[in-house]
N, C-alpha and C positions, 0 to 999 in steps of 0.2 A: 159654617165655620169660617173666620178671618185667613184669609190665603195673603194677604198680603203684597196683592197684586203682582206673586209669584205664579209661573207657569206651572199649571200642573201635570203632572206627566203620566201617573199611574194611582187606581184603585185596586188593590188586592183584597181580599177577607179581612184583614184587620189595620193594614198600614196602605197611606196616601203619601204620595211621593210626587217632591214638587222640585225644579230645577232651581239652583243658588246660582248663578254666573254660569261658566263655564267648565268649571274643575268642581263644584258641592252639590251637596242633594239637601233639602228637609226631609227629613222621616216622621211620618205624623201618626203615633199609634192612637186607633179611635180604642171605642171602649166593643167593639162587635165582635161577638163570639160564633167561631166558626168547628161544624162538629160535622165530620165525615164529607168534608168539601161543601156545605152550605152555609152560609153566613144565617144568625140566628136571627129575628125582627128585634128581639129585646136587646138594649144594652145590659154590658155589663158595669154597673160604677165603679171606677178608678182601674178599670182593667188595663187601660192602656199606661196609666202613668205606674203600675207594677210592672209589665215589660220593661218599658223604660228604665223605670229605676235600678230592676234586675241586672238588665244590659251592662248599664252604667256600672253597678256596681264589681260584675266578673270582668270588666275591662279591666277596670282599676285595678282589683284584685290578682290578674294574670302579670298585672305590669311591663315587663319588656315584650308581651307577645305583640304585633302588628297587626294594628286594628284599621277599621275605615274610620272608626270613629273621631269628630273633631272634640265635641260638647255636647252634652244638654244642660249647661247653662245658662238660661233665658238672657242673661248680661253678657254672655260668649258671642250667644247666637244673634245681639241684635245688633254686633258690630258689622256682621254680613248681612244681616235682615233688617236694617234700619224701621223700628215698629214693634219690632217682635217683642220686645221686652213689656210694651201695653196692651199684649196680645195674650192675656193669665189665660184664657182658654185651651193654649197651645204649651204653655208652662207645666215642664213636668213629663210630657208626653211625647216631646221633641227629640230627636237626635238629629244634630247636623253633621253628617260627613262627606267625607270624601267618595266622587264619583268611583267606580270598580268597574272593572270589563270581570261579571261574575262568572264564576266555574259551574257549567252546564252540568253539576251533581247536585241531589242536596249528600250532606256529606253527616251520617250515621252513625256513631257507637254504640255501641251494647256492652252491657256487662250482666245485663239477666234476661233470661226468657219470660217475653212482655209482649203484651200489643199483637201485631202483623208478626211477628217472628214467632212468637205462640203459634199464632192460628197456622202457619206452615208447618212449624216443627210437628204439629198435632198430626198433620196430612201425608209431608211425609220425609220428617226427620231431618230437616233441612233447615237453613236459617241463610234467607238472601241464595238460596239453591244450591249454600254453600255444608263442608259436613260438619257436623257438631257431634260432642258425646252424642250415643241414646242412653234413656231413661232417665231424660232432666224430665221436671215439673216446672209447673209457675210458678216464676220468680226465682229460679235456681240459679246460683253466678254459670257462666262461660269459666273455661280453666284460664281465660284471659280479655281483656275486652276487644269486643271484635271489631274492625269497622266493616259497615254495612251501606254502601252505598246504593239510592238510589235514583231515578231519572225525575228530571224536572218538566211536570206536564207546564202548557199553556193553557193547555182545559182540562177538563179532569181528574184522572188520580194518576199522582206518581207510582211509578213501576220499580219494586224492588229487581236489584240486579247483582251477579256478584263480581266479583273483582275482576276478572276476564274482560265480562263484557263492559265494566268502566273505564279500563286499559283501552280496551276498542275506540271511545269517546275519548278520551282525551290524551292519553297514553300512559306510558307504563311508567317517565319520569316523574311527571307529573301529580299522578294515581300516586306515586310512592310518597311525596313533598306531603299531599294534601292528606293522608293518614299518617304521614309520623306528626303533623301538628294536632290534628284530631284527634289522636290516641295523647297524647301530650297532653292538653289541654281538660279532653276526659279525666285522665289521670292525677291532674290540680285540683281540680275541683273535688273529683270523689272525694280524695284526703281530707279537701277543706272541709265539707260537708260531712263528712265520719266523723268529724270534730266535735258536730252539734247532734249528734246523734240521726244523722240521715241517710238514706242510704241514694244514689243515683244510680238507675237502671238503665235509664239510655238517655240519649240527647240525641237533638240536629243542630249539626253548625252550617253557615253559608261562607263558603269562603269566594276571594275574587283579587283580579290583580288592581293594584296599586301602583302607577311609576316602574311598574314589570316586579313587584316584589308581591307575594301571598300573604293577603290580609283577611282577619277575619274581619264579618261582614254582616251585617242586619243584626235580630238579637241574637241573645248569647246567655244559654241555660234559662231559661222562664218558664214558667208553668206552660207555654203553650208549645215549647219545643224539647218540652225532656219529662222525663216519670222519675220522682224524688218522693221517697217510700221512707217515713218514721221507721229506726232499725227495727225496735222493740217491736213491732207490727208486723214482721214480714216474717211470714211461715209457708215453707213449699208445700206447692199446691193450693193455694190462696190470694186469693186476689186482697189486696193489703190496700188502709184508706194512704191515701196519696194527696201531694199538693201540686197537682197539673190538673186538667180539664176530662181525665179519664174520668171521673165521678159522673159528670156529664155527660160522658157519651153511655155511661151506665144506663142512664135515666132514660136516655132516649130509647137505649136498645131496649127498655119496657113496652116502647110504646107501637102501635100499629101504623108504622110512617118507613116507605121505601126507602130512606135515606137518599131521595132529591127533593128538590125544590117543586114546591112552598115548603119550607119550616113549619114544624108544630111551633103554636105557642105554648113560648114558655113561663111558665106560673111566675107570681112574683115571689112564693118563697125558692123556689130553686134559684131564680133568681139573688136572692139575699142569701144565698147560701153557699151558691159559686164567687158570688163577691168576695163574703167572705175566705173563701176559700183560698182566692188570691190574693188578699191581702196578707192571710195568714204566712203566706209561701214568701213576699217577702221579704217580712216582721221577723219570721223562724233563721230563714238566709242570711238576713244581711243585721240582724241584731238591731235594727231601726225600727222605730214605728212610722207607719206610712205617712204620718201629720207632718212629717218631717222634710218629707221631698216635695220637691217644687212642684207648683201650681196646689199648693192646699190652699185653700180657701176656707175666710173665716166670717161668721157670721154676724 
């Protein structure tokens, strides 16, 4: 990949992060799918410039909220990346923003029994070890959306925790700012999304400061950080087809693989299937066709 004779700073599961000066960052989403904390061998195509364009598109969409975000304009960003704009590989799949001293949470909503808050509730009637009605099922609403915060490993798996021990980590001011934005921001979207007939179950936001001000941070609602459930599809007690990567980790939990490393491979139609899948999420979202956002390439 063209780095651009930028320093690179960081490889996570799916994004590469390279220093701009002293005050920006590049954010380079690849196309690598990551399921139960293992990055997959196969890519996925155009997965990362769906993040991206996602991101892009709920920035926009929230408007006044405070983002880190600069651009993903390959013309934006090659006034700080001089190159970048003959760099079509990197088109599309870029966001330049502003550095962030980020908030040691990832920071959680719910609004339906899903995912890790299932498999507890199942165990023992708890969500984030926090109380919930008894006798929801999957995919039942919360009588409100909760936030659920949980710990940021450096290795491993993050550790749900509840609002106490988040207070513990950062405090209690704080903890308050960083769930009425989260709950806020949940709350835009559902509405936008209920518009086109969807439903959102949960998300992860990253938030982090800014010039001392709380910004959000990295992406924001894509298939790889939230469960978005066709209304018409979603019946308690049922797992409903979705446009996030839960399909995925379906597939896997088929399969006879302790969920660490090495990865199973994976086929090429799941492959062409998860593609689509992201594509689908978002074509349905944002009323675009993906031909459209940058770095398409034509033949």
């Amino acid at each position: 990949m063209t780095t651009l004779g930028l320093t690179h700073l960081y490889s996570g599961k799916v994004r590469d992060l390279y220093a701009v000066g002293d005050d920006h960052l590049l954010m380079v989403a690849s196309d690598r799918l990551s399921a139960f904390d293992v990055v997959m061998n196969e890519p996925i195509p155009n997965k990362g410039r769906v993040l991206t364009g996602l991101t892009n598109f709920w920035v926009h969409e929230f408007d006044q909220v405070p983002t880190a975000l600069v651009s993903c304009d390959p013309d934006v960003i090659d006034t700080y990346v001089p190159g970048f704009g003959e760099a079509v590989e990197l088109h599309g799949r870029t966001m330049l923003v502003r550095k962030a001293e980020m908030l040691p949470l990832e920071c959680i909503v719910r609004a339906r029994l899903a995912g890790q808050a299932y498999d507890e509730y199942r165990v023992s009637g708890t969500v984030h070890f926090m109380d919930v009605p008894a006798g929801l099922s999957l995919t039942d609403p919360f009588p409100r959306p909760m936030f659920t915060p949980s710990t940021k490993a450096e290795t491993g798996h993050d550790m749900n925790i509840d609002l106490t021990t988040a207070a513990a980590i950062v405090g209690e001011e704080l903890l308050d700012a960083a769930a009425a934005l989260c709950l806020e921001l949940f709350t835009k979207a559902s509405d936008r999304l209920a518009t086109q007939g969807l439903v959102l179950a949960d998300t992860k936001f990253e938030l982090g400061f800014v010039d001392g001000q709380l910004v959000v941070c990295d992406e924001v609602l894509t298939p790889d950080s939230s469960r978005i459930w066709p209304a018409e599809a979603v019946v308690s007690g049922q797992t409903p087809p979705s446009y996030d990567k839960q399909p995925f980790r379906d597939w896997l939990s088929t399969l006879d693989w302790d969920r660490t490393p090495p990865p199973p491979m994976v086929p090429q139609d799941i492959v062409a299937i998860t593609a689509g899948r992201y594509e689908s999420a978002y074509e349905r979202i944002t009323g675009r066709a993906i031909t459209t956002w940058f770095g398409e390439t034509k033949d």
